[in-house]
Every structure is written in C-alpha cells, then in structure tokens.
C-alpha positions as CSV (number, residue, x, y, z in Angstrom):
1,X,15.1,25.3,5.8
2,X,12.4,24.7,8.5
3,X,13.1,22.0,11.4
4,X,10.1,20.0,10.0
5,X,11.7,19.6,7.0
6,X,14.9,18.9,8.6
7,X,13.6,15.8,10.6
8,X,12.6,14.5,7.2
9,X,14.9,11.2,5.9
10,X,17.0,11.6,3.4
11,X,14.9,10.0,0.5
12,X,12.0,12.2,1.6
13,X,13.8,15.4,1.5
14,X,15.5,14.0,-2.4
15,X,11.9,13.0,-3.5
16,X,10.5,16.1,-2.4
17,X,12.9,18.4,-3.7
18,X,13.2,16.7,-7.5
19,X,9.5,17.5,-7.5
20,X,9.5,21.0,-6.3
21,X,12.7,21.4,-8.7
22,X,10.4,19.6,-11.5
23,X,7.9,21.9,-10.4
24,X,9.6,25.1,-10.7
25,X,11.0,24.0,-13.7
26,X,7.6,23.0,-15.9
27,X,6.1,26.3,-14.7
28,X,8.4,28.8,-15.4
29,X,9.2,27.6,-19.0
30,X,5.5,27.3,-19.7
31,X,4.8,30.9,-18.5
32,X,7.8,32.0,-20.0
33,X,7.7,30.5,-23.4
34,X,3.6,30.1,-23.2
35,X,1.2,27.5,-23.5
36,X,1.1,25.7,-26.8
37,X,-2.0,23.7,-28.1
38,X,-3.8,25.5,-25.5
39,X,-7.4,23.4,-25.9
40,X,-5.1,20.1,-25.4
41,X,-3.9,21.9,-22.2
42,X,-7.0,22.8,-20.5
43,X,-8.7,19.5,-21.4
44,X,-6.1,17.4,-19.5
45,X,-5.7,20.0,-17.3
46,X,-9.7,19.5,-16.4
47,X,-9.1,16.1,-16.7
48,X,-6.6,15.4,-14.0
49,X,-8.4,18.2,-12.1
50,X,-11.5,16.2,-11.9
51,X,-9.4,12.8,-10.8
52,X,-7.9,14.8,-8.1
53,X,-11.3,16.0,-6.7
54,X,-12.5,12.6,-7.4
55,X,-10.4,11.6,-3.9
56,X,-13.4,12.4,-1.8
57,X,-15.2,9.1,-0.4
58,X,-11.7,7.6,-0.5
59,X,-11.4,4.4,1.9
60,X,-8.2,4.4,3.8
61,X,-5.4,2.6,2.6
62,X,-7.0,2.7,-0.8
63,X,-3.6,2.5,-3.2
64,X,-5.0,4.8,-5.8
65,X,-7.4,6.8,-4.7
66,X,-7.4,9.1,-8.2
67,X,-6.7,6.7,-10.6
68,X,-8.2,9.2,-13.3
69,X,-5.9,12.0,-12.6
70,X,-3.4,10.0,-13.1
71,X,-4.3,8.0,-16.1
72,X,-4.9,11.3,-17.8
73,X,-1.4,12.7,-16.5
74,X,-0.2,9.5,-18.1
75,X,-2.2,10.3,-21.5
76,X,-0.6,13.9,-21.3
77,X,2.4,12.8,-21.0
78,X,2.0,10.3,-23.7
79,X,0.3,12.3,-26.3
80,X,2.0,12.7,-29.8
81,X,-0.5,13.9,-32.4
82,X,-4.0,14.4,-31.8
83,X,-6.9,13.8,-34.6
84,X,-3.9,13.1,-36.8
85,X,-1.9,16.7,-36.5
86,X,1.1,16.8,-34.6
87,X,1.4,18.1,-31.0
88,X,4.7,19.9,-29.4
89,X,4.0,20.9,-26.1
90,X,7.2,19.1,-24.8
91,X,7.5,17.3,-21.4
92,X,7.7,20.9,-19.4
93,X,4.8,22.0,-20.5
94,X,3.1,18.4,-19.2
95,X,4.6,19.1,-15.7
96,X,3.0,22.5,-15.6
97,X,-0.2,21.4,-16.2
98,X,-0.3,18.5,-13.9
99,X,0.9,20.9,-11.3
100,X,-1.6,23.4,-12.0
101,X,-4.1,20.5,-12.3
102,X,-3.0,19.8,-8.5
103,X,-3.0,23.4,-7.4
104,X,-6.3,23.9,-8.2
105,X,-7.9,20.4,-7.3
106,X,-5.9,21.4,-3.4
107,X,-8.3,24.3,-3.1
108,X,-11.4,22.5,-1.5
109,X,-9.6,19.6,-0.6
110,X,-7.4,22.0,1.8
111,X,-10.3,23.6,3.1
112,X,-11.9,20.6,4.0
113,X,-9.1,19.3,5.8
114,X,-8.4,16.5,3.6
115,X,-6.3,15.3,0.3
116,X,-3.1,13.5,-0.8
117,X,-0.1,14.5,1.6
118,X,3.1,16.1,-0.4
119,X,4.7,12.6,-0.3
120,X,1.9,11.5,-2.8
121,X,2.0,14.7,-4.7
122,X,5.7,14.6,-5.0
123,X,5.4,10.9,-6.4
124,X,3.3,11.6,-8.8
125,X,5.2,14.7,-10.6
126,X,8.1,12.6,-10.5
127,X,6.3,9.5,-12.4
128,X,4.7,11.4,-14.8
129,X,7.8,13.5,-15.6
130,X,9.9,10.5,-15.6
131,X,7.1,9.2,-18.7
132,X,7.1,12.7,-20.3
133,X,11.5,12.8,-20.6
134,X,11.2,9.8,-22.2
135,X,8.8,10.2,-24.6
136,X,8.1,13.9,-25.8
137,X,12.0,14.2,-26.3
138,X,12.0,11.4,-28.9
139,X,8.6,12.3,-30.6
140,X,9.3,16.4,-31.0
141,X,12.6,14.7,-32.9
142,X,10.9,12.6,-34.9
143,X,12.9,9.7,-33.8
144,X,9.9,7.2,-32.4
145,X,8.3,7.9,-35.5
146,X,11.5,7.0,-37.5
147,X,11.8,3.7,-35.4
148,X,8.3,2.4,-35.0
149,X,5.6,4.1,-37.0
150,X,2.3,4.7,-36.3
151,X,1.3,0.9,-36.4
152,X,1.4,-1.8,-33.6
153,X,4.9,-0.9,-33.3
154,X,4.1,2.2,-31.9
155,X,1.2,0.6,-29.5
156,X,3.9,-1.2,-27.8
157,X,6.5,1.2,-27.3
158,X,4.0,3.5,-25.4
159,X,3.1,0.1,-23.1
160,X,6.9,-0.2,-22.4
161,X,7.1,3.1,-21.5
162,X,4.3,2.9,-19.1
163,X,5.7,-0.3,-17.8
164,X,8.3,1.6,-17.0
165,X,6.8,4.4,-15.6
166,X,4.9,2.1,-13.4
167,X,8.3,0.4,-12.2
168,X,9.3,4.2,-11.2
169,X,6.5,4.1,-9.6
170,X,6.5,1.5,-7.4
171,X,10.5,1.9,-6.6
172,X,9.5,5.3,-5.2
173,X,6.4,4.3,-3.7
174,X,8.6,1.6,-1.5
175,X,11.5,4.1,-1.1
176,X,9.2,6.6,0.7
177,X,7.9,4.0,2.3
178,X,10.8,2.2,4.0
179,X,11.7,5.9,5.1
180,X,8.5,6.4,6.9
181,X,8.4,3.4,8.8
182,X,11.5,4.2,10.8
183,X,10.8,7.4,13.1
184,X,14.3,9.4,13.4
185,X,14.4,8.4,17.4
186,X,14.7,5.1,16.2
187,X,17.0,5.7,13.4
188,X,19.6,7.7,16.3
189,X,19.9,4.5,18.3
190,X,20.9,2.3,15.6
191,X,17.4,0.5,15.0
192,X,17.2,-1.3,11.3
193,X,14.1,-0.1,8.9
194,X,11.9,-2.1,7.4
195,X,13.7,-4.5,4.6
196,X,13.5,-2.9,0.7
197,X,12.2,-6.2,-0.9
198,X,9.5,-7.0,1.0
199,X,8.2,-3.2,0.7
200,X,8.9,-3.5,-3.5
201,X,7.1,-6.3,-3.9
202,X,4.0,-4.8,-2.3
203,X,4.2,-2.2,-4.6
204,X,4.9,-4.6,-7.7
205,X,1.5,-6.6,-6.6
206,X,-0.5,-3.6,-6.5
207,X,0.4,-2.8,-10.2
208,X,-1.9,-6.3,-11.2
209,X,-5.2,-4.2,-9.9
210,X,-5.9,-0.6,-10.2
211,X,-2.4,0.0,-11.2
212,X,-2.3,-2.3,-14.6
213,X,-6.3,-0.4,-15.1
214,X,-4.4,3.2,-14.9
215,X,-1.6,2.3,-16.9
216,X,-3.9,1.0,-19.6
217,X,-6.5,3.7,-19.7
218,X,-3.4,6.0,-20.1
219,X,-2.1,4.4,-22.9
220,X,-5.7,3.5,-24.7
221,X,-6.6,7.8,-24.0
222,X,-2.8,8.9,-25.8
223,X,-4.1,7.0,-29.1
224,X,-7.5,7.5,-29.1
225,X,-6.8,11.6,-28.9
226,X,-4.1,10.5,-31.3
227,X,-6.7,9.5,-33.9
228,X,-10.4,11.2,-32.6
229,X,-8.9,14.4,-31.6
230,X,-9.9,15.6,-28.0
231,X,-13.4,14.4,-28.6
232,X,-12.2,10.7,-27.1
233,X,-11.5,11.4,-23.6
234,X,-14.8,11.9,-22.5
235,X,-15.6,8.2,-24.1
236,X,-12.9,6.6,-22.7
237,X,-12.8,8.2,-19.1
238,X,-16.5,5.8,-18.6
239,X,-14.7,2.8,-18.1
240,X,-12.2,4.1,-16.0
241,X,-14.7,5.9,-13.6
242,X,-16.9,3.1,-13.8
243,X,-13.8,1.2,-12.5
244,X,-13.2,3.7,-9.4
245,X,-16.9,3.6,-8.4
246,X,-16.8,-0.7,-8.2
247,X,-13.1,-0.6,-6.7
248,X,-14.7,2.0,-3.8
249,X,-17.9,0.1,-3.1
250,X,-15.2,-3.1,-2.9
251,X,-13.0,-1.2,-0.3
252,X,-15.8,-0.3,1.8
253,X,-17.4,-3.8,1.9
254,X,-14.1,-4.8,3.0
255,X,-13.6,-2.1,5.2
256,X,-17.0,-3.0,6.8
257,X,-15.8,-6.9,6.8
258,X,-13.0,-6.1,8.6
259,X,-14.8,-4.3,11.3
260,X,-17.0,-6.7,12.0
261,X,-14.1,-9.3,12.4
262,X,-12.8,-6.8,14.8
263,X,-15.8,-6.5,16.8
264,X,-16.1,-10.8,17.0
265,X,-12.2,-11.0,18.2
266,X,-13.1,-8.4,21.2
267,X,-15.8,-10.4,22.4
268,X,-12.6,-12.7,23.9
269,X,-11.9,-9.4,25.7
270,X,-15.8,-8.5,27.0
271,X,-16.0,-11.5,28.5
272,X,-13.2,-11.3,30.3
273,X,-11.3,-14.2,28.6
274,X,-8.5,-12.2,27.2
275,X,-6.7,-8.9,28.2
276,X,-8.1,-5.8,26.6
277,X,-6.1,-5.2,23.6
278,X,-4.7,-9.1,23.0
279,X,-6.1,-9.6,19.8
280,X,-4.9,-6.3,18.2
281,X,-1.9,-6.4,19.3
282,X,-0.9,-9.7,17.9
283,X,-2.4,-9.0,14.8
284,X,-0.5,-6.1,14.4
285,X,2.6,-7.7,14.7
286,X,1.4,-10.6,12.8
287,X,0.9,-8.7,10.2
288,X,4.6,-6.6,10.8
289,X,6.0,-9.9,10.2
290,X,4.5,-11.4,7.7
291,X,5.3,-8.8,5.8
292,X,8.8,-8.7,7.0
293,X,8.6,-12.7,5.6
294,X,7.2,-11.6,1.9
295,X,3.7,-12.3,2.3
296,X,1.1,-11.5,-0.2
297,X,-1.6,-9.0,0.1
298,X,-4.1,-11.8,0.1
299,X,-2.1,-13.9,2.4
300,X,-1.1,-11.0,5.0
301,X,-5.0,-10.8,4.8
302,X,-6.1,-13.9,6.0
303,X,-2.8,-13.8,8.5
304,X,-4.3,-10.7,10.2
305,X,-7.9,-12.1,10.4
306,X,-6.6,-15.4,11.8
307,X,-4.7,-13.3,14.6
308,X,-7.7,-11.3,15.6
309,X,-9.7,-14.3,16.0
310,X,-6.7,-16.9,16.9
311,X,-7.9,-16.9,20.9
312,X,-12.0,-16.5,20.1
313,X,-12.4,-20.6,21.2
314,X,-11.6,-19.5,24.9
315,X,-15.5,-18.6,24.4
316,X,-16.2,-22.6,24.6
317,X,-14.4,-23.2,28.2
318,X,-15.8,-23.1,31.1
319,X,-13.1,-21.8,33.2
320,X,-11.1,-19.0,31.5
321,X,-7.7,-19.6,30.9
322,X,-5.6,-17.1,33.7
323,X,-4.6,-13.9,32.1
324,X,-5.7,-15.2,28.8
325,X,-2.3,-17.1,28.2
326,X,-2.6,-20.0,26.3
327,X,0.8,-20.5,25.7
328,X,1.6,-21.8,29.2
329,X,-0.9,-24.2,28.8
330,X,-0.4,-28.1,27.8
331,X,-0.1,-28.9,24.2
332,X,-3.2,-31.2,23.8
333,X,-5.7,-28.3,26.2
334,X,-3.9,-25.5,23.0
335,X,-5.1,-27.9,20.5
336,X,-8.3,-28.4,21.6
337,X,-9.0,-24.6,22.1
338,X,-7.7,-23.7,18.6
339,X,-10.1,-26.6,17.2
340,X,-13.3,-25.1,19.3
341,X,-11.7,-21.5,17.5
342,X,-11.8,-22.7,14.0
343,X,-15.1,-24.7,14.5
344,X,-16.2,-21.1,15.7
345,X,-15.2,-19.3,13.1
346,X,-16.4,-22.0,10.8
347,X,-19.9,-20.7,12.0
348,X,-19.5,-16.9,11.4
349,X,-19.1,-17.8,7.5
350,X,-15.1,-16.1,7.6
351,X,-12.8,-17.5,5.1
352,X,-12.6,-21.2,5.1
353,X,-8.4,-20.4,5.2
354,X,-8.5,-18.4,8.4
355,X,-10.4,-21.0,10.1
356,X,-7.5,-23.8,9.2
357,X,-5.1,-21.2,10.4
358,X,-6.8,-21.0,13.5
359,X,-7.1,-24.6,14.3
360,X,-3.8,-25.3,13.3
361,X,-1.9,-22.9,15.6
362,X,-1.5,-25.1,18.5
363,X,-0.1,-27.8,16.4
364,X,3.5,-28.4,15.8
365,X,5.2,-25.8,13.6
366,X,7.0,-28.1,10.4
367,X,2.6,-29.2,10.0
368,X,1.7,-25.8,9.8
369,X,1.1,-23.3,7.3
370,X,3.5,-20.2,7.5
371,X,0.1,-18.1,9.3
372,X,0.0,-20.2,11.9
373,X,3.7,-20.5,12.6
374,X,3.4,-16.7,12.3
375,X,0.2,-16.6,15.0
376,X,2.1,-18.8,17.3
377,X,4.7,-17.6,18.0
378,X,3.2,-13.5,18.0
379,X,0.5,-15.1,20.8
380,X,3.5,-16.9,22.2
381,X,5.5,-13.5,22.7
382,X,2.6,-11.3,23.8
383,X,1.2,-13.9,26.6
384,X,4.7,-13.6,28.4
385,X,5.1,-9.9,28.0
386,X,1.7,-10.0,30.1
387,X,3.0,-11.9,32.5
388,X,5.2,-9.1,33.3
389,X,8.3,-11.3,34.4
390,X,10.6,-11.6,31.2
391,X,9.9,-8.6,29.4
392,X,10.2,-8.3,26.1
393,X,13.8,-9.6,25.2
394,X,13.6,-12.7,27.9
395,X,10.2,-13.0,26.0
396,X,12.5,-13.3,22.8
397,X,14.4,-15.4,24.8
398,X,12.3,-18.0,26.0
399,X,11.1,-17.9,22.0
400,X,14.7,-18.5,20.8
401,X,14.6,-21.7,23.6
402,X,11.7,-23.5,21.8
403,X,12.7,-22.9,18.0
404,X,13.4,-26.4,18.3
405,X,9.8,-27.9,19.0
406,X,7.6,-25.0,19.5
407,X,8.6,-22.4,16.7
408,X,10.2,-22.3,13.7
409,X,13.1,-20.1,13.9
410,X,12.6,-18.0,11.0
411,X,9.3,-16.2,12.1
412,X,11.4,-16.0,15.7
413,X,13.8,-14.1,14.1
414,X,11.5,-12.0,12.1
415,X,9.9,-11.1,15.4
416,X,13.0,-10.1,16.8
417,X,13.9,-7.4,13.7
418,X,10.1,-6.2,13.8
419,X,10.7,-5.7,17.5
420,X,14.3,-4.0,17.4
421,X,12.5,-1.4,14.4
422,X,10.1,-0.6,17.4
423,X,12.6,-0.5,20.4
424,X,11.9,-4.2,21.6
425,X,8.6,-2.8,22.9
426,X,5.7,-5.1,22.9
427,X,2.7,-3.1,21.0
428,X,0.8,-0.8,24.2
429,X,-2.4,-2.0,25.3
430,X,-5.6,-0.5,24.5
C-alpha cells in the first residue's frame, strides 16, 4: 500500500476500498458471464457518460455537479422491464456499467486537469450499488412483483428505495466529510473533528434541491423505459438538463454575489480602517461555528455575509478606530458603528437579514439573533489576537470572562472546539 494511501482516515480508506471491491466485482462478472440486454447497457452506459462529462462549467462547491449521470445510474439501477418485457442484468452488471460509464467520461476530464476526486467516485458506486442489491435481487425473483404489482404499489416501493438510497447517500457524504476536515497532525495530538450531526444534516438539506430532482428523474426514467422501451430517456433527460443549466446560471450569480460582498468588506481594509485580512478571517470562523451550532444553509449564508461586512460602518468615522478593534471600545461608540454598518449595507441593496445582523451585533447578546451572537463574539476573539498580548487561549479567556454580559456562552464554547480542531490558532492573515 502506498504512504498516500496510508495517511488516509480510516472511513476514507473503508469507502474507498468497498468501491474498488464493488468495482472489481461488477466487472469481472460482467466480462465473465457477458453483457445481457446489451442495447439497455450502452444506452445507460451513454447516459451516465454524458452526466459525467456534463461536469465541465461546474461552480465550486456545487453539491451535484452531474446530477444526470447519476439520475440515470439510479434508473439503471432501478430498471425492471423495459417496453413491457422483462430485464435481468442483475445489480453486477449495473456496477459495471456505471464504472465503465466513469472510466470513459475520466478520459478528457484527466487530461484537462479536472473532474470528481475518488472520494466522489467512490460515493457514488457505493450508492448506486447499495439501490441495485436491493432491488434487482428481489425483481430477478419475482418477489416485488408478487408483493406489489405493477400498479401504484409498485411506484412507491421504487420511491422508498430511492429514499433510501439518498439516506446512504448523505450518511456517506457526512462520513467522508467529518474525516476530511480533521488533517492526521491534528488527529495525533488529540484534536476533536468536526461533530457528525451537524455535518448530516447538511447533507439531509441538500436532498430538498438538486438531490429530491435526481432522485425523482431516476425514479420517473426506471418506469418510463419500463413502459416506452428505451425510446423514453431521451424525453425525459429535458427536464433534468434543463434543471442543471438554471441550477448553474443560479450558482454563478451567486458566486458573482458573493464576490462582490467580498470586494465591499475589503474596502474596511483599503482604507486603512481594518487589518488586512479581518473580515475573512471572521467570517471564516463565523461560518466554522455556525455550522458547529446547526445552522441552515440559508442561515450560515446570511451569517457569513454579515461577518464580511460586520466592521464596514468604521467607513462613517472620522477617526479610525486603532487597529481596527472595536471590541475595546465603549458599548454605546459599538452600537452606533454597527447602526452606521447596517444603514450602509441597507444602501448596497444586500439582504435585508444581514443588515439587522449587522446592526444588532453590538447590542446585548439575550436581544440578538443567534448571527450576531455568533459575529460578536468571532470579532471579539480576532480583535485581541491582534493585539498580540493574550493570544489565542487568553483570547478564549477573556471570552469565557464576559459570557455573563457580553457573550452567550454557547457560541463561546463553540469557538473554543472550532479552535482546538485547528490547534487554537487564530485563522493567518492575508
């Protein structure tokens, strides 16, 4: 075994090798037994290929960036009859062909220095596997067909399944997850990784978008094949494609949005009223901890634009503030900066909710909302780490010493586990 591979964690390395074992598997039965229903194979086959290669123009962080491949993986895996004749190419023969599928959509991706990373591939041969042992198993036997027909019976046992499959899913997606956001330095000295639940739950939300639109496309393409014959997937991958082409132009306006929210918090830092690298520092940790506190997607959203902006009313004073640090100011001078910041950010037409969170960050934690609490306290922790006399645990510290008045001690003590995960090391500057 190579040393990269033995750096891996533990759930990488199992993830990764019930894939490759899947892998092996699928394609040595199918070239040992051969390929049966041929046509069906190759038009999945294409299928998933062209969802694969339909990864270019991704935007980052985009959860599923080929939701076709896998919706017709899905529908492979799915697939019982087709145009009202039986199928038995068994749930080996579906692993082979999404594997192939992969192989040959890797080609150009490799060579243009791009693509999904073997944790993604992994995750998906596992899913899709996971649906095809369940269902081909009890189809080839005649069982499901015993049990619920071909009626609305039938409709909602392959929706279960896939509800199920998505569940996989998303327990895997936050296993590999968890593992990667603990490096193996950190790991050695006894650091903690990021909590399970918060991670699951992200992955659970994400099923209500493109997630619940793959799962349902996969579903809708099994039957339709079931009934039309191979003649339906053409007809039904439109809507899904049409889906992928909105959902892109969606992440790159927000991509762009986010930018440009970027390039208004530096102007703190142009003008000298800020340190360089303020802003995005506390945002990131804003957004480590709010996430360590179960927020949202929508809410860790608004949490991270209200960070990058929380110090942007500095602009209105006359005199900067030294070193930027509001937090050793007095509490009516805090207020009135945060209320010049939301009126501010009022004007640049931003969210209405991450101007309230910046106004409200100076005021006294048990009247603010949890962002602000969160933004407080971050701002709080990064002004006296630049002051360069506590450091980052008398920092935590001098936190822990105004929980009663200043900071509610829950996002205190979130802070403190985000911190430990990263060495109690305040985020570098720049």
């Amino acid at each position: 075994m190579s040393p990269r591979w033995v750096r891996l964690p533990p759930v990488v390395l199992a993830v990764r090798g019930a894939a490759l074992a899947l892998a092996a598997a699928g394609l040595g039965h199918t070239l040992w037994q051969g390929v049966r229903e041929p046509g069906h194979a190759l038009a999945f086959g294409v299928l998933v290929t062209i969802g694969e290669l339909a990864r270019w123009g991704a935007q980052p962080g985009e959860r599923e960036p080929a939701p076709l491949g896998a919706a017709g993986a899905l529908a492979y895996a799915l697939l019982g009859s087709s145009g009202g004749e039986p199928t038995s190419h068994g749930a080996l023969q579906v692993i082979a062909v999404l594997v192939a599928a992969q192989l040959v959509a890797s080609v150009p991706h490799v060579a243009r220095g791009s693509g999904p990373g073997p944790d993604q591939v992994a995750r998906r041969i596992v899913t899709v596997a996971f649906a095809a042992v369940c269902f081909q198993p009890l189809y080839n036997s005649g069982r499901s067909a015993s049990w619920f027909g071909d009626g609305p019976y039938y409709a909602a046992f392959l929706l279960v399944l896939l509800g199920l499959t998505a569940l996989c899913d998303a327990v895997l997606g936050a296993l590999l997850l968890r593992a990667r956001t603990l490096p193996r330095s950190l790991r050695a000295v006894g650091a903690t990784p990021v909590p399970y639940g918060p991670l699951l739950r992200d992955e659970l939300r994400a099923l209500r978008g493109i997630g619940s639109a793959v799962c349902a496309t996969g579903a809708v393409m099994a039957l339709g094949v079931a009934v039309a014959g191979l003649w339906a997937l053409p007809v039904l991958c439109v809507p899904l494609l049409l889906t992928q082409v909105s959902f892109r132009r969606f992440a790159a306006v927000r991509t762009t949005y986010r930018q440009t929210i970027a390039s208004l918090a530096r102007s703190t830092e142009i003008a000298g009223y800020t340190p360089h690298g303020h802003a995005r520092r506390v945002a990131a940790l804003c957004t480590a901890v709010g996430r360590e506190m179960g927020l949202s997607g929508p809410e860790l959203t608004v949490l991270e634009y209200a960070a990058l902006m929380h110090d942007i009313g500095q602009l209105s004073l006359v005199d900067p503030v030294p070193a930027g640090a509001t937090a050793a100011l007095p509490a009516a001078e805090q207020r009135r900066i945060a209320l010049l910041g939301g009126a501010v950010v009022r004007q640049t037409g931003v969210d209405t909710e991450v101007a309230v969170v910046v106004e409200q960050q100076a005021d006294p934690y048990r009247e603010q909302p949890l962002a602000a609490r969160i933004v407080r306290a971050v701002n709080a922790y990064d002004d006296l780490c630049g002051e360069g006399l506590s450091g980052p645990l008398g920092a935590l510290e001098q936190l822990r010493l105004g929980t009663g008045r200043d900071y509610q001690s829950q996002v205190v003590e979130s802070l403190a586990r985000v911190l430990a995960r990263g060495g109690l090391t305040p985020v570098p500057p720049g």
